[in-house]
C-alpha positions in Angstrom: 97.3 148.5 89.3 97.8 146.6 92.5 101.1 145.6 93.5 103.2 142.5 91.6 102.2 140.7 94.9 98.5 140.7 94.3 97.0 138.3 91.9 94.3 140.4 91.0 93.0 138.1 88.7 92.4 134.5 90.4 90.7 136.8 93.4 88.8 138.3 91.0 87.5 134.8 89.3 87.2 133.5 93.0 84.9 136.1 93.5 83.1 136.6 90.8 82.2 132.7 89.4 78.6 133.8 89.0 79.1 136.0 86.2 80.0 133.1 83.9 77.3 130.1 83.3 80.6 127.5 83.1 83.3 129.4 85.6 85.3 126.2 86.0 86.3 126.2 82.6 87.9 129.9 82.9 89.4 129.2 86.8 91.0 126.5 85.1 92.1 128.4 82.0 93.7 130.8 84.1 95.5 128.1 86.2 97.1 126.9 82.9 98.0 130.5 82.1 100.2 130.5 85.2 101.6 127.4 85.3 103.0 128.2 81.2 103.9 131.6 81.5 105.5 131.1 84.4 104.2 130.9 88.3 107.0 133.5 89.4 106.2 136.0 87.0 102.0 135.4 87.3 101.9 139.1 89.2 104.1 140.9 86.7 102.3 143.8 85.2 102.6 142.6 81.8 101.8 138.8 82.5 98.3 140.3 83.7 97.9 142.2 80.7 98.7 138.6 78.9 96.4 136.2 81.4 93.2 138.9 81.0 93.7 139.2 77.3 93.5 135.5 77.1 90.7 135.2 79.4 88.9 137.0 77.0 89.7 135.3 74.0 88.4 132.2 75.9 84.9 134.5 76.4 84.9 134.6 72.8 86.1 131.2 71.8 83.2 129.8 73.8 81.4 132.0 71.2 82.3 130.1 67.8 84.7 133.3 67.1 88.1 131.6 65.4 90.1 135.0 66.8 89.5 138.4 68.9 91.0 142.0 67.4 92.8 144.2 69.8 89.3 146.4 70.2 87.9 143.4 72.0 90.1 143.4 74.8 89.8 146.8 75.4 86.0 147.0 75.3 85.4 144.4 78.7 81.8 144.3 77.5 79.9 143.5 81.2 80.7 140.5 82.6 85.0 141.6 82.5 84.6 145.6 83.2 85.6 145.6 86.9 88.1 143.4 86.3 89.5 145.5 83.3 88.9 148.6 85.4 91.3 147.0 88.6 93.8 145.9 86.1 94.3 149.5 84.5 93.0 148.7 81.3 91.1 152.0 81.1 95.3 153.4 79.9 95.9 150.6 77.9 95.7 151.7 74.3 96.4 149.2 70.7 99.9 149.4 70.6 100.6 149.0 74.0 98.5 145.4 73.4 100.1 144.5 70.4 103.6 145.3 71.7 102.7 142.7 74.8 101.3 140.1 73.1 104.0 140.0 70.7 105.9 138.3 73.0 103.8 135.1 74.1 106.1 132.4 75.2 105.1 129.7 77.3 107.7 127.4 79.4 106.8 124.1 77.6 107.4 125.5 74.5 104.4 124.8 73.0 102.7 127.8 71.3 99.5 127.9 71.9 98.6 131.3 70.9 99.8 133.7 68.3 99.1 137.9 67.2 98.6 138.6 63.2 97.4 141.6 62.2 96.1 143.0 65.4 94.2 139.5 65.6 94.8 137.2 68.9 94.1 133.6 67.6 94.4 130.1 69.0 98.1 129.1 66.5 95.9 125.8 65.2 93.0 128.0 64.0 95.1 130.7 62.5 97.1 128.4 60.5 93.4 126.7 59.3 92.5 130.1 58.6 95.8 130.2 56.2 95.9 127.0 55.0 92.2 127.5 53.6 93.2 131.2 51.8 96.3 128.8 50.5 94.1 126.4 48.8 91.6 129.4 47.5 94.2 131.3 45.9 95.7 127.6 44.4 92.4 126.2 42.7 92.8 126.3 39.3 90.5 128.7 36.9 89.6 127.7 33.4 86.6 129.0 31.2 86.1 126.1 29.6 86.2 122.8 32.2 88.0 122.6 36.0 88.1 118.8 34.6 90.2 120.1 31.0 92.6 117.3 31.0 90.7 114.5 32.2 87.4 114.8 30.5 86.2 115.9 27.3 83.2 118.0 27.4 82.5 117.8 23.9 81.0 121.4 23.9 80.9 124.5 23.3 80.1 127.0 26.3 77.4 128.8 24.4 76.1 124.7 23.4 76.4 124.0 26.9 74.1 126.8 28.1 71.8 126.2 25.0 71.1 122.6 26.4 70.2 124.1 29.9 67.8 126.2 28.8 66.4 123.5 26.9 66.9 120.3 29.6 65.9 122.8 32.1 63.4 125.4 30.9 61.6 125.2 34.3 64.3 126.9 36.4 64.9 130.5 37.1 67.8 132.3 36.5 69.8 132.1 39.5 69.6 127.9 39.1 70.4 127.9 35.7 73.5 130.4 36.6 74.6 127.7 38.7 74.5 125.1 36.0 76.6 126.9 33.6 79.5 127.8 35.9 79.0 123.8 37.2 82.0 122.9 34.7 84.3 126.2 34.9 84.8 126.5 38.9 86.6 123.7 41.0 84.7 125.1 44.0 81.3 126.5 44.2 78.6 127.9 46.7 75.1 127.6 46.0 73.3 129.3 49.0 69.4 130.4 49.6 66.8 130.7 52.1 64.3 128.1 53.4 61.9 126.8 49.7 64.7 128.4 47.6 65.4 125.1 45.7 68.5 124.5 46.5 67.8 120.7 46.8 66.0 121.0 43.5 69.1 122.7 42.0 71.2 120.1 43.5 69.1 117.2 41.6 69.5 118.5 38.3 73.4 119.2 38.7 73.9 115.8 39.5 71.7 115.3 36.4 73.8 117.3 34.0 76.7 115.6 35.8 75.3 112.0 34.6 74.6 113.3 31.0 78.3 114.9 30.4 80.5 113.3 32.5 78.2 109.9 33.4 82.1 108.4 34.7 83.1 110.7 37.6 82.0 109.9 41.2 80.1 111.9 43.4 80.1 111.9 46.9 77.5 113.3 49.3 77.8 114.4 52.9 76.0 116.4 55.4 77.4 117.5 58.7 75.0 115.1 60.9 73.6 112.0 60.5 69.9 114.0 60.6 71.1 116.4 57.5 72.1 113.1 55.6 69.0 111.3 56.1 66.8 114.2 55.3 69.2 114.4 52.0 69.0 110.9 51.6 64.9 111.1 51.5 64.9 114.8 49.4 67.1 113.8 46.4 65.0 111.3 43.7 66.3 107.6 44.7 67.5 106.6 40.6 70.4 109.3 41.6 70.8 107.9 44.9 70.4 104.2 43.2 73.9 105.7 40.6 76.3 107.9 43.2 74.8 106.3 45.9 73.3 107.7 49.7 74.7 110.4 51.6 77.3 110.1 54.3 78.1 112.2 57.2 81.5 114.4 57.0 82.9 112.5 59.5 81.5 109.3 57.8 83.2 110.0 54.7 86.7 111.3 56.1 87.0 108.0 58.1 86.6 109.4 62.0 88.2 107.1 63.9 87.9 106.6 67.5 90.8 108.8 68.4 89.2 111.7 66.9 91.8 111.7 64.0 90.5 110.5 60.2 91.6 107.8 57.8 91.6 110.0 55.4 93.6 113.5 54.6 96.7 114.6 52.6 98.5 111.5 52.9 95.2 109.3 52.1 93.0 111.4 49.6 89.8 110.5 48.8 89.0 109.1 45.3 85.6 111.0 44.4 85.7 113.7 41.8 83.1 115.8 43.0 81.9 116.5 46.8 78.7 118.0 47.4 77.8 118.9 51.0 74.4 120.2 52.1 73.7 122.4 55.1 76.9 123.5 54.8 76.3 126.5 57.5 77.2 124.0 60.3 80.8 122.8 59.1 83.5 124.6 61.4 86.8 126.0 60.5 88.4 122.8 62.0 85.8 120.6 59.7 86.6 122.4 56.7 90.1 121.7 56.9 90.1 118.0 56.8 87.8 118.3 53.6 90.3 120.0 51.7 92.6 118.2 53.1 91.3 114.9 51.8 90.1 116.3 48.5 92.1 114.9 45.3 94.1 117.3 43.4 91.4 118.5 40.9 88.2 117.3 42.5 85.3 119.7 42.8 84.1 120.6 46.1 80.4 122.5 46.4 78.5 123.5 49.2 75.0 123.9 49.7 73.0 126.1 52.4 71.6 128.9 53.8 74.6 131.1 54.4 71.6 133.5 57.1 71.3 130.6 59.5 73.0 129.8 62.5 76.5 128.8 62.1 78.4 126.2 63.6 78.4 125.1 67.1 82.5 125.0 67.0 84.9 127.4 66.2 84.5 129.3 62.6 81.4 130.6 60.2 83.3 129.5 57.1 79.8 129.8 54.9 79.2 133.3 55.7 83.0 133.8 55.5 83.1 132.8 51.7 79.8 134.2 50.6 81.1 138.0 52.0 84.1 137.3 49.9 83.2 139.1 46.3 85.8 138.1 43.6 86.8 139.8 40.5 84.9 139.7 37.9 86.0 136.7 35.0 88.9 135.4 37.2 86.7 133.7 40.1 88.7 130.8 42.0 85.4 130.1 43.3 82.1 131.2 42.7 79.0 131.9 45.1 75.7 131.5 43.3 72.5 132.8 45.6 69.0 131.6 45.0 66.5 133.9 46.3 63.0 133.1 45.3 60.9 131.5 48.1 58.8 128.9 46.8 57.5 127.5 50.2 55.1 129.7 50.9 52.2 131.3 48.4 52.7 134.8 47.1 50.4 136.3 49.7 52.2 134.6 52.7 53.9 137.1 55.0 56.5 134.7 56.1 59.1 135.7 53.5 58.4 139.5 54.8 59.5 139.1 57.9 62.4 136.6 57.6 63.5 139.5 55.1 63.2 141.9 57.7 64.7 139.8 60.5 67.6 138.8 58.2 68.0 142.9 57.5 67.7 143.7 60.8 64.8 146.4 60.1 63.1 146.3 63.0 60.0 148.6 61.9 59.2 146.1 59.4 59.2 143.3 61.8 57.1 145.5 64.2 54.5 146.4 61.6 54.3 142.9 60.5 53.6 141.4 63.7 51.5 144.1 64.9 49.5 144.3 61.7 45.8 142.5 62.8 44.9 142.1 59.3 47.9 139.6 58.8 47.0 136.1 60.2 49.8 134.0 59.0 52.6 135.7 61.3 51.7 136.9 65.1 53.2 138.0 68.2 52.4 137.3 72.1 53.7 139.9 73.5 54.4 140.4 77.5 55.5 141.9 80.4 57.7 139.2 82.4 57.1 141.2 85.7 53.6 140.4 85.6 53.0 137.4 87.6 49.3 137.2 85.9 50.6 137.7 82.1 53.1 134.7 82.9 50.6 132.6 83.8 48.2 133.2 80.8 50.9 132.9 78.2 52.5 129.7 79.9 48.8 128.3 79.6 48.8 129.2 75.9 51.6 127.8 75.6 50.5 124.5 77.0 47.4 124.1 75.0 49.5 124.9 71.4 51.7 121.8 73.1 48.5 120.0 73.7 47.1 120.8 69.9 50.2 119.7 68.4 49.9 116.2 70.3 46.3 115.7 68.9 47.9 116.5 65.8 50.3 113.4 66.0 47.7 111.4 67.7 45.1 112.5 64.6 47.9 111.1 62.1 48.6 107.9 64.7 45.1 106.8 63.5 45.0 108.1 59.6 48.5 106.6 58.4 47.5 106.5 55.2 47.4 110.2 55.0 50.9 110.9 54.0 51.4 113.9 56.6 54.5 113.7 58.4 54.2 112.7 62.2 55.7 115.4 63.4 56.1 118.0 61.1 52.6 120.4 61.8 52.8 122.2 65.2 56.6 122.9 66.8 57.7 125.1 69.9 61.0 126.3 69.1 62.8 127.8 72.1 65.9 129.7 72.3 66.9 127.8 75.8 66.6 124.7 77.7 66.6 126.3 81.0 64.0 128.5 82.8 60.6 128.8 83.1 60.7 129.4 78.9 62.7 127.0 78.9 62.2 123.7 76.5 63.0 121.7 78.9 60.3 123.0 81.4 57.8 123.6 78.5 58.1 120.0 77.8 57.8 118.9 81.3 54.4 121.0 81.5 53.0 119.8 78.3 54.0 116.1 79.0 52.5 116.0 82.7 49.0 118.0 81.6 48.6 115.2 78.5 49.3 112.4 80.8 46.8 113.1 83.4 44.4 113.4 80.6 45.1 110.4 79.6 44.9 108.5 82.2 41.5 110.2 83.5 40.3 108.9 79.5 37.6 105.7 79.8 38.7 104.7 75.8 41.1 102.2 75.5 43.3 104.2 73.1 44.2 106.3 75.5 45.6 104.3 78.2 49.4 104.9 79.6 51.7 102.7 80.7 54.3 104.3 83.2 54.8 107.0 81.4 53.9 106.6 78.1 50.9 107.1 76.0 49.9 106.5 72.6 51.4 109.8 70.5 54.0 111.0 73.1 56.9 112.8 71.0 60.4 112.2 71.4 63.7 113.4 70.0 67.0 111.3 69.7 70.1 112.9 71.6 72.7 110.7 70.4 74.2 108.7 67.3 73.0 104.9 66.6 74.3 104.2 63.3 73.3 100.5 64.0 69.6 101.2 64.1 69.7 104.2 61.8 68.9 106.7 64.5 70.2 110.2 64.7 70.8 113.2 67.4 67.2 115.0 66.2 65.7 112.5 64.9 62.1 112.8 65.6 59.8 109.8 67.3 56.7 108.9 68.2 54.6 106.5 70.9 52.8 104.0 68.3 52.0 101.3 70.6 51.9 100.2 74.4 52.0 96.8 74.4 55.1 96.7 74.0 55.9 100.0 74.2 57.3 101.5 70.8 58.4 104.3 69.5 57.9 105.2 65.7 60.5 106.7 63.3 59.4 108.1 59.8 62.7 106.6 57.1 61.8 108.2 54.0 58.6 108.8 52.0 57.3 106.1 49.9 59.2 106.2 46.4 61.9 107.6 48.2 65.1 105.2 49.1 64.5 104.4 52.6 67.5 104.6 54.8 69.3 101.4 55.8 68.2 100.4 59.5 69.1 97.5 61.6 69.5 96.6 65.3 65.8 94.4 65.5 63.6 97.7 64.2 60.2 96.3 62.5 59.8 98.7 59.5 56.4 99.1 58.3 54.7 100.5 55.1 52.5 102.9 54.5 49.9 103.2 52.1 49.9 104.8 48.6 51.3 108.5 48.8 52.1 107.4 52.5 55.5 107.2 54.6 58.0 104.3 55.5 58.7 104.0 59.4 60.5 102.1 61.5 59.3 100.9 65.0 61.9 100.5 67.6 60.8 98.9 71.5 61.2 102.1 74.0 63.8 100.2 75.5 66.1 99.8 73.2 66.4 103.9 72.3 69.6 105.6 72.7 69.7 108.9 75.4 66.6 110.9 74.0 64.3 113.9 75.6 60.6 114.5 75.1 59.9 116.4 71.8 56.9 119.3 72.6 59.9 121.7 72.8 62.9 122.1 70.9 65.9 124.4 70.5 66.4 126.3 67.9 69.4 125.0 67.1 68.3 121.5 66.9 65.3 122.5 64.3 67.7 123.2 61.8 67.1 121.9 58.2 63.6 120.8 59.7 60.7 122.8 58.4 56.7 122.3 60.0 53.5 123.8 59.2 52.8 126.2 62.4 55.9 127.3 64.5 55.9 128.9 67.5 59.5 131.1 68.4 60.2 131.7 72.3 62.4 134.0 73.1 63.4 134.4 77.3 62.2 136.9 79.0 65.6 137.7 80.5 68.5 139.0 78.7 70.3 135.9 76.8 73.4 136.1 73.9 71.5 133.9 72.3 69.0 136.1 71.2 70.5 136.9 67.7 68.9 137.9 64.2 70.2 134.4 62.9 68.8 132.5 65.6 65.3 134.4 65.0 65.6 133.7 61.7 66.4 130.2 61.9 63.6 129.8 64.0 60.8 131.4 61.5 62.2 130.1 57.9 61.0 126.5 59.5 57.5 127.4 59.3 55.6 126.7 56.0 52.2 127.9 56.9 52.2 130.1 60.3 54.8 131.8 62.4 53.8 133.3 66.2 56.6 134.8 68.2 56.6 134.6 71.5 58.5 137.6 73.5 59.0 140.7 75.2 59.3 143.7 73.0 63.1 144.4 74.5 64.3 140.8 73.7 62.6 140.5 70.2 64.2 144.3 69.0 67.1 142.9 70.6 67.4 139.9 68.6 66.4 142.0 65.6 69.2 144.5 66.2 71.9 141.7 67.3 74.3 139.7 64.8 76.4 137.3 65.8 79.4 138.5 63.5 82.0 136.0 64.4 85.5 137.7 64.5 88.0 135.9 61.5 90.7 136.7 59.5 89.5 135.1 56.4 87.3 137.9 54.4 90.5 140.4 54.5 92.7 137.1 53.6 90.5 136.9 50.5 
């Protein structure tokens, strides 16, 4: 290592800002690194060991991990290796880690960081991680009732499962496991792929909830103001019409501007039973405040797909939990997975292949998608050095753009059909950026449609600036006044004015509340409710051809199309693959090279916590 003198680092991060996408952010990490451990002891041998260790927990923070293990900083992966190789780190060894970051002390006082177990975390999300085991290990466990001293259940256990069988002779087993533990666990899991039935489960528990115990209050939330209004229009509207809609987390903790919430230890929440679907998204900071704000004794369930992509913050509490296996007859929690697709027919291949994405078998993904006899799933394949291939595929992918607008435009004219605007065609990228890119996809797709329209003689197709009857959009941010949510899913329905249509719920379905000057119209007979908004009016929104994977989530549409970069990305993971293919009911192409789809394949995302060996 260079001298104390030489602040190998900082030149290092000067010199070397392309290798991260946001190198601000870790320039001015490393600033606050000197100024709290101390500006005349930056250089110090150890202090550089300290600043480079932390540096790389921010490289895994930005990540979703809620800590690093010592292995992490002393495998540099790419981006830090010359770094870790001018610092000496090639000699460092476990112990010689531990013993140094034992001893993080910052001048304010304020301790931002802390070691357990060989684990480097952020202090805040270690003592989540512990407050959460705390509460596991406190829940109470009976066999008869979580609810023993409040409510008499009147039954026997054996009566009880008797009544199921009877009430609910259509289920399969794995539901009807879920309904008999409903009464004995304080906190369940009920997790399951894409046409599982997990909203179907969830109707009849709050079913059996409103037969035996008609006087407790349920409450139900979603992460996002999408996930609750696609709740909202799944669940049958008499139970919405009893425990009434469902709120967003932050909706039913109180957020208030400040970032803090109304409600928590101090100010618990009065329902008896929480139930929160898409559960994958809730971060370890999230989770907190829910238990925080639950009553002593309430139940708290979550519902979703524990394979999906996780939360954009820190944590992958889901997958966390669901990994945790406890003892047989002294559960404090139980995790119930359903795992029969009902979405697709019995000779669909979907299911196949999100089984052998999920598995990571690569062979059977191969075989699948190079199997000619199997139409349902495909793969465009090609080489990205080939000026002539990129052409031809981004043409292809222009016209399935271009057949998913005459889709929309198709259902524009039949209303009364009942299909959902936008739910048949979808290009489902893994980035915004580059010539793959959504962003640039939708840019493509827009400009081709619009010169077609405007070359059109029939009056239905005539554009004003640039709109034109059909043109997809999707929300980017929150209007709770106008019932409009980041996703949401619009289309051009008229040009004079301009508007934009938003499908609110099925017809028969409770239609979610809207207000800011929308004119909601009805459809016919098995048809949709929508609500038509002036263009100018919309929060921030982007076109809708393309969309990221991340935004598709709890979506699901008839043909999907995956795109996968051509360059190497860490976002090409098996759980964003298989995101992107359990949203297609019907038909599944991927679009890739044959490195980056085995490489997504082959890649997991395990975000590093402390919580499995906790439990």
């Amino acid at each position: 290592m260079a001298t104390d003198k030489t602040d190998i680092i900082t030149d290092w991060l000067l010199h070397n800002n392309q290798v991260f996408s946001d190198p601000t952010d870790f320039l001015s990490f490393n600033s606050y690194l000197i100024s709290e451990l101390g500006i005349q002891h930056a250089t110090q041998e150890k202090v550089l060991i300290k600043r480079y260790a932390l540096l790389r927990w921010l490289e895994f923070h930005k990540k979703g991990y809620v800590c690093i293990e010592m292995e992490d900083i002393l495998d540099p992966g790419v981006k830090m290796s010359e770094l870790y190789n001018q610092l000496g780190g090639p000699t460092w060894d476990k112990e010689t880690l531990v013993q140094v970051l034992s001893e993080l002390r910052f001048i304010s006082g304020f301790e931002s960081f802390e070691l357990e177990d060989g684990r480097l975390y952020m202090k805040r999300h270690l003592d989540f991680e512990n407050e959460i085991v705390t509460w596991l290990k406190n829940i109470a466990y009976s066999s008869d009732s979580f609810l023993p001293n409040r409510c008499n259940f009147g039954l026997e256990q054996s009566q009880y499962v008797d009544w199921i069988e009877q009430e609910f002779s259509d289920l399969d087993t794995p539901k009807k496991q879920v309904l008999a533990h409903l009464f004995s666990m304080q906190f369940l899991i009920v997790t399951g792929g894409p046409g599982t039935g997990k909203t179907y489960t969830l109707e009849r528990i709050m079913k059996a909830y409103q037969r035996w115990f008609p006087e407790l209050k349920i409450q139900l939330a979603a992460p996002t103001g999408k996930a609750a209004k696609r709740m909202n229009e799944s669940i049958d509207s008499s139970l919405l019409d009893i425990y009434g809609e469902a709120k967003t987390i932050h909706r039913m903790l109180g957020a208030r501007h400040d970032g803090m919430f109304s409600k928590g230890a101090k100010n618990r929440m009065d329902t008896d039973v929480v139930i929160i679907d898409e559960a994958s998204m809730i971060d370890i900071d999230l989770f907190v405040q829910i238990v925080r704000a639950l009553k002593d004794g309430a139940q708290l369930m979550l519902v979703g797909d524990r394979y999906q992509l996780d939360s954009v913050e820190a944590g992958n509490i889901l997958g966390d939990l669901c990994t945790h296996q406890p003892e047989d007859g002294r559960a404090s929690y139980g995790v119930f997975e359903l795992d029969t697709n009902y979405r697709q027919k019995s000779t669909s291949s979907i299911p196949a292949l999100s089984e052998a994405i999920k598995s990571g078998n690569w062979g059977s993904c191969q075989s699948l998608l190079m199997n000619e006899e199997i139409k349902d799933v495909e793969w465009w394949g090609f080489r990205a050095d080939v000026r002539t291939e990129r052409e031809a595929l981004r043409n292809r992918l222009i016209e399935y753009g271009r057949r998913g607008f005459e889709a929309i435009k198709q259902q524009l004219k039949t209303p009364e059909t009942g299909d959902e605007v936008m739910e048949t065609y979808s290009l489902l990228g893994a980035l915004r950026q580059g010539w793959l890119g959504t962003e640039t996809l939708n840019e493509r797709i827009d400009s081709q449609i619009r010169s077609q329209a405007i070359a059109a003689t029939s009056n239905s197709d005539k554009v004003k600036g640039s709109w034109y009857l059909g043109r997809p959009i999707m929300i980017r941010e929150n209007d709770p006044v106008k019932g409009l949510f980041n996703g949401d899913m619009g289309v051009c329905s008229s040009l004079d004015p301009v508007s934009i249509r938003f499908e609110t719920s099925k017809v028969g379905k409770k239609p979610a509340r809207s207000e800011g000057g929308a004119r909601e119209v009805t459809g016919v007979g098995d048809g949709v409710k929508w609500n038509v908004f002036p263009a100018s009016s919309l929060p921030s929104y982007e076109l809708g051809y393309a969309l990221t994977i991340h935004k598709s989530q709890g979506s699901e549409y008839d043909h999907v199309c995956v795109i996968l970069s051509s360059v190497d990305s860490l976002l090409h993971t098996r759980e964003l693959l298989y995101t992107a293919v359990t949203r297609a009911r019907k038909k599944v192409t991927i679009v890739a090279t044959e490195e980056q789809l085995k490489k997504a394949v082959s890649t997991t995302k395990m975000r590093r916590s402390g919580l499995p060996s906790k439990l």
